[in-house]
N, C-alpha and C positions, 0 to 999 in steps of 0.2 A: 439461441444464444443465451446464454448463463453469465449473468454479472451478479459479484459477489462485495458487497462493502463492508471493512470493518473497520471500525473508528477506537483509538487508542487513547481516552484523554489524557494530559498534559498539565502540568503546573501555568504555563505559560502560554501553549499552545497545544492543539489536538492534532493527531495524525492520522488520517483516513485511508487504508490500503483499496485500492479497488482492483478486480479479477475479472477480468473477460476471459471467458473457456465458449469456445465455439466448435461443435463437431458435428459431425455429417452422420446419416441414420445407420451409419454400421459401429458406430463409436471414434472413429479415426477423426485424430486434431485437425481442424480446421485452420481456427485462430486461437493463439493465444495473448494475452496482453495484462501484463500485473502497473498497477501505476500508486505513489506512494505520492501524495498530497497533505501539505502542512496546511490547515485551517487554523484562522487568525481568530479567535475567540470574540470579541469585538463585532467584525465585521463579515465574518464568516465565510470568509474571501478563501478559496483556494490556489495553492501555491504550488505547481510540479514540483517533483525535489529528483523521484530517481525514475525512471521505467525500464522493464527489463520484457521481453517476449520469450524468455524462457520458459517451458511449463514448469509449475513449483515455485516461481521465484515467489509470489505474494506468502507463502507460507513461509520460505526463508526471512521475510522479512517481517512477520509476524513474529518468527523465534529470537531473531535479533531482539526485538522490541521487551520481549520475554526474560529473557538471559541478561542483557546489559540494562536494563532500566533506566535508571536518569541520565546515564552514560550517552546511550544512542539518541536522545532529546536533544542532549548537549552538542555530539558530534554533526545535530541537522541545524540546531539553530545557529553555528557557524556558517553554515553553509546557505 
């Protein structure tokens, strides 16, 4: 099992993507599971925001983070 984290800092708050990719000895997907986590600076508390079992999704949301900038901060911290 392969878990991948990557942490996106934040003005206000950090965003930490995490990737579970699980596959079987021939290559074939197992599991998959992308989960997108707001960390509170502070208290370093993690917060669910989205999860997807798509494979790719953690890279989509890595390019969001990318492309819109303070934009996609803004659109979680309403949320």
């Amino acid at each position: 099992m392969q878990v991948k984290m990557t942490t996106i800092p934040g003005l206000t708050f950090a965003v930490q993507i995490e990737e579970v990719n699980h596959r079987d000895d021939f290559g074939g997907l197992i599991c998959y599971l992308a989960s997108l986590y707001r960390i509170d600076p502070k208290t370093s508390a993690r917060s669910l925001l989205r999860r997807s079992r798509i494979p790719g999704a953690a890279a989509d949301m890595t390019r969001e983070f990318q492309c819109d900038g303070i934009q996609a901060f803004r659109r979680l911290e309403r949320a």
